[in-house]
N, C-alpha and C positions, 0 to 999 in steps of 0.2 A: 694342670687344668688352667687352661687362658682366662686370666681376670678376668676377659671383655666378652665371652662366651656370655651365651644365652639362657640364662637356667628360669625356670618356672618351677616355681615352689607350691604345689598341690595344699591346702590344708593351712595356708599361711597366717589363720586367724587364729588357730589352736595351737595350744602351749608347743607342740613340739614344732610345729609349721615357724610361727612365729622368732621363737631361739634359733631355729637355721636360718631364717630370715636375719635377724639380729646378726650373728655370725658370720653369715656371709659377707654381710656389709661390712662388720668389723676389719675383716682379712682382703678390702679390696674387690670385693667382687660386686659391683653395682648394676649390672645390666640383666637386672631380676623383672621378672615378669609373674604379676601379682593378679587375681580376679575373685572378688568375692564371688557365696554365690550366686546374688541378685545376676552378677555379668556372667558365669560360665555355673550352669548347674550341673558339678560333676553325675549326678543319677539321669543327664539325658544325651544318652548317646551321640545323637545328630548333633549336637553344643558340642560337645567335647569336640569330637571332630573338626567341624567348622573352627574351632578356637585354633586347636595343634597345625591346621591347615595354612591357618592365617600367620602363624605364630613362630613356627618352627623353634621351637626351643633344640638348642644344643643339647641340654643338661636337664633332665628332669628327678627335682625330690618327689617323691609321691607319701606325704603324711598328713593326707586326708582319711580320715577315719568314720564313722561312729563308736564309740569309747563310752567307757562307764564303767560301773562296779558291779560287786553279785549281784545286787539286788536288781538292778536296772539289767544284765545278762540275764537273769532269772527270769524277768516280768516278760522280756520282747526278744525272743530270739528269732524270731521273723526276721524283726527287724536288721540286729545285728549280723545277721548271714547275710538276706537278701542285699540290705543296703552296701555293705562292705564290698563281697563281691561284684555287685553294680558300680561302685564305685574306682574299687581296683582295675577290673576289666578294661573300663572307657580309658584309664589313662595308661594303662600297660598297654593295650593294641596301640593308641592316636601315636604314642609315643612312637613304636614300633613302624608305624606305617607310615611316619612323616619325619622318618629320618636322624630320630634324638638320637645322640652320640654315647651318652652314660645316661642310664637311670638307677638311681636309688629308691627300692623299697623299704618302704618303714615297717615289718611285721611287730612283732611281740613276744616275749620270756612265756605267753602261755600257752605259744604253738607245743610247748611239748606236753611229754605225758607226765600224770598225777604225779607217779610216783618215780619220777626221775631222776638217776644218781646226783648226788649232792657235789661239787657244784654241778648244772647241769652244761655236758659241753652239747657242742654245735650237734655233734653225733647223734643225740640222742631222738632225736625228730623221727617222727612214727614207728618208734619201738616200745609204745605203750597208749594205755590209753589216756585220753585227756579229762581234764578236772569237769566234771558236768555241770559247775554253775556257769563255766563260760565258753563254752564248746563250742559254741555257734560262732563266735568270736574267732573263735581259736582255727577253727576249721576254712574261715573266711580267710584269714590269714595264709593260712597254708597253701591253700589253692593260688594267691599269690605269689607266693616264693615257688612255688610251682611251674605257673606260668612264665615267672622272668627265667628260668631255669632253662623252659624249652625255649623262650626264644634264643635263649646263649647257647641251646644245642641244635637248634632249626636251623637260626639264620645270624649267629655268629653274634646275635646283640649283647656289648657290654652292660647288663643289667643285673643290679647289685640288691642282695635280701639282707639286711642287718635287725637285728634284732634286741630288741631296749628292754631293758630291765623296768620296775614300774616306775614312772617317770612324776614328778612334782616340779613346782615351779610356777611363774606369771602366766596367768591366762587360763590357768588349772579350773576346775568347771568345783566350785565349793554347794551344790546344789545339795542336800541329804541324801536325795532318792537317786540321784543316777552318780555322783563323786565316788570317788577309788578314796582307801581308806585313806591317807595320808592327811589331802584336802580337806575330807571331812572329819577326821579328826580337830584341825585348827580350828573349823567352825564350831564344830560341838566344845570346845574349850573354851575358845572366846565367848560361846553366847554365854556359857556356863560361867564365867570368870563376870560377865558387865550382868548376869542378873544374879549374881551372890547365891549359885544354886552349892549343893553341899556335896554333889557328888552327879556324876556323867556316866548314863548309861553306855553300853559298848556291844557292838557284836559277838558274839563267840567265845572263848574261852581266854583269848589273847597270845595264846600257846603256842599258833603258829610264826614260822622264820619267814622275813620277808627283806629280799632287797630292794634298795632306793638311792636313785640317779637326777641332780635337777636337772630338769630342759637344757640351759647354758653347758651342762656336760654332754650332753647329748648329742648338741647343737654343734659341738664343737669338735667328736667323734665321728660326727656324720661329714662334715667339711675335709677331714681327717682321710676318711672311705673314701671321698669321691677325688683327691687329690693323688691317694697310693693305693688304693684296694681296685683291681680289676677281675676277681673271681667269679662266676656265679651260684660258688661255695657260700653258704649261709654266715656270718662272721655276729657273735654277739656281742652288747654294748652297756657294758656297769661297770660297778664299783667293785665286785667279786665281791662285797660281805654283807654280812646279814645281823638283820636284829631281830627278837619278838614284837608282835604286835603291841604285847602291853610297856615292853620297853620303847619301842616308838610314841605311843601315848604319853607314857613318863615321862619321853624328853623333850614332848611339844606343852607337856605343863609347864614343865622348867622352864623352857624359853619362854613362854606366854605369862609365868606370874601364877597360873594357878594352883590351889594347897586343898582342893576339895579332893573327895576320893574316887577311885575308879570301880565302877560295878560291871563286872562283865558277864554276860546273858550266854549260858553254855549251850540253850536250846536254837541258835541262831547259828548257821553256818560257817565253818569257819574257812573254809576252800582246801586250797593245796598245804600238806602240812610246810611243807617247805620250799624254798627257790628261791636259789642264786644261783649265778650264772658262773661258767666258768672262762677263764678272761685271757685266757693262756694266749690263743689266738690274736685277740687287738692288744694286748698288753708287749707281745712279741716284736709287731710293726711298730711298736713306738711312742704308743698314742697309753694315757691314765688320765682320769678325771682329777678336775682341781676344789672341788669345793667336797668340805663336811658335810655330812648330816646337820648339823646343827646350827652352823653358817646357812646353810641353805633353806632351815625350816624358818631363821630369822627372818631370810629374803622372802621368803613364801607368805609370811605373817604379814609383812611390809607391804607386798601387792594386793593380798587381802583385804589389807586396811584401807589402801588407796580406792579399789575398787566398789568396795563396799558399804560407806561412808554412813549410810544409814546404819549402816549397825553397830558402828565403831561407838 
């Protein structure tokens, strides 16, 4: 990929948009092309367009989302369907019809089904059914990896579906009602830890396996795809291992200082019993993630802290 290519980075304010943004610039590639959505409201057709028109990006990331956790899937699945694929659509066609060279879609570890073999490979995508707290999500997804598929078999477009395990890191959305567990974990520890509470309620049972990837790995995998990966085979993106949720909680006490105790609420949903991905695939081309669990949950704590000063 020519450093001096034109890549436009979809979502570039959201933790994972931002880490490829980061990234790219780290490795040289400066001639990025960035739009909040005040300047391009990716949900309006005619905008998109006009933009991709004016624009011509070379290279396009597409990791614009609407994102959250069960609770926020649970509440708006309206939402999460309509908007996604509104979203995906404008930038997979604009791309498509003004000539991008590569595009990168950003899906997700929950396109597949519930109960899918452990790790889960690439294979396994619609050979079951998916987890219903976040189907709507999941199914938005899909329809994109879909899409970039036929244009790779329509009209020969190099257009790439990678898929990320659950992703933490700077810029991660720590709000209670719509955050993935990870984020809000550190928040409910922190507040828990600055008001000397004796113990931190919890979702679910804590029982379920879950994998965890920061952004900067991510970020750094996706740079990775669009420099060696030319398939429009689906290719997944983590760490291949897994922890319990309460053992995830345990190690964000540790890192954070706190010594109160964990109450976990079993009448609250707990999703997918399990999911990690299986890495065979990008671990083969060359590519592993560099940072720990733990390393990362520090970093996490750290942008936290910066971001949120009020509550520190």
């Amino acid at each position: 990929m020519n450093k001096t290519a034109k890549i436009f980075v979809a979502g570039h304010r959201g933790m994972a948009g931002s880490a490829i943004v980061r990234s790219l610039r780290s490795k040289g590639y400066d001639n990025l092309i960035l739009r909040t959505r005040a300047e391009v409201n990716l949900l309006d057709g005619h905008a998109v367009q006009a933009f991709f028109k004016a624009e011509r990006p070379e290279i396009v990331v597409d990791a614009a989302a609407r994102v959250g956790g069960i609770a926020a899937n649970f509440e708006k699945p309206v939402e999460f369907l309509v908007e996604n694929l509104t979203i995906q659509n404008n930038v997979i066609c604009a791309a498509a019809e003004t000539g991008t060279r590569k595009l990168l879609f950003l899906g997700s570890s929950c396109i597949y089904p519930k109960l899918s073999p452990q790790p889960i490979p690439e294979s396994a995508l619609l050979t079951g059914s998916l987890e219903p707290t976040n189907d709507a999500y999941a199914l938005a997804k899909i329809a994109g990896i879909r899409l970039c598929q036929a244009y790779a078999a329509q009209y020969g477009k190099n257009f790439l579906s990678a898929m990320p395990t659950n992703l933490y890191g700077p810029n991660d959305n720590y709000d209670l009602q719509s955050s993935h567990v990870l984020p809000a974990l550190i928040r409910k520890v922190h507040e828990a830890k600055a008001a000397g509470a004796a113990e931190i309620p919890i979702w679910g049972t804590g029982n379920p396996r879950r994998e965890f990837l920061h952004s900067d790995d991510l970020a750094d995998a996706c740079v990775f795809l669009l420099e060696n990966y030319d398939s429009p085979e689906i290719i997944n993106i983590g760490c291949g291992e897994d922890i319990t949720i309460r053992e995830l909680a345990e190690t964000i006490c540790e890192v954070l200082g706190y010594r109160g105790e964990l109450v976990f609420d079993p009448s609250k949903p707990d999703g997918t019993p399990r999911k990690v991905l299986d890495m065979q695939k990008l671990f083969a081309l060359g590519w592993r993630p560099k940072i720990s669990l733990r390393e990362g949950i520090r970093n996490a704590y750290e942008c936290f802290l910066e971001s949120h000063k009020n509550l520190a």
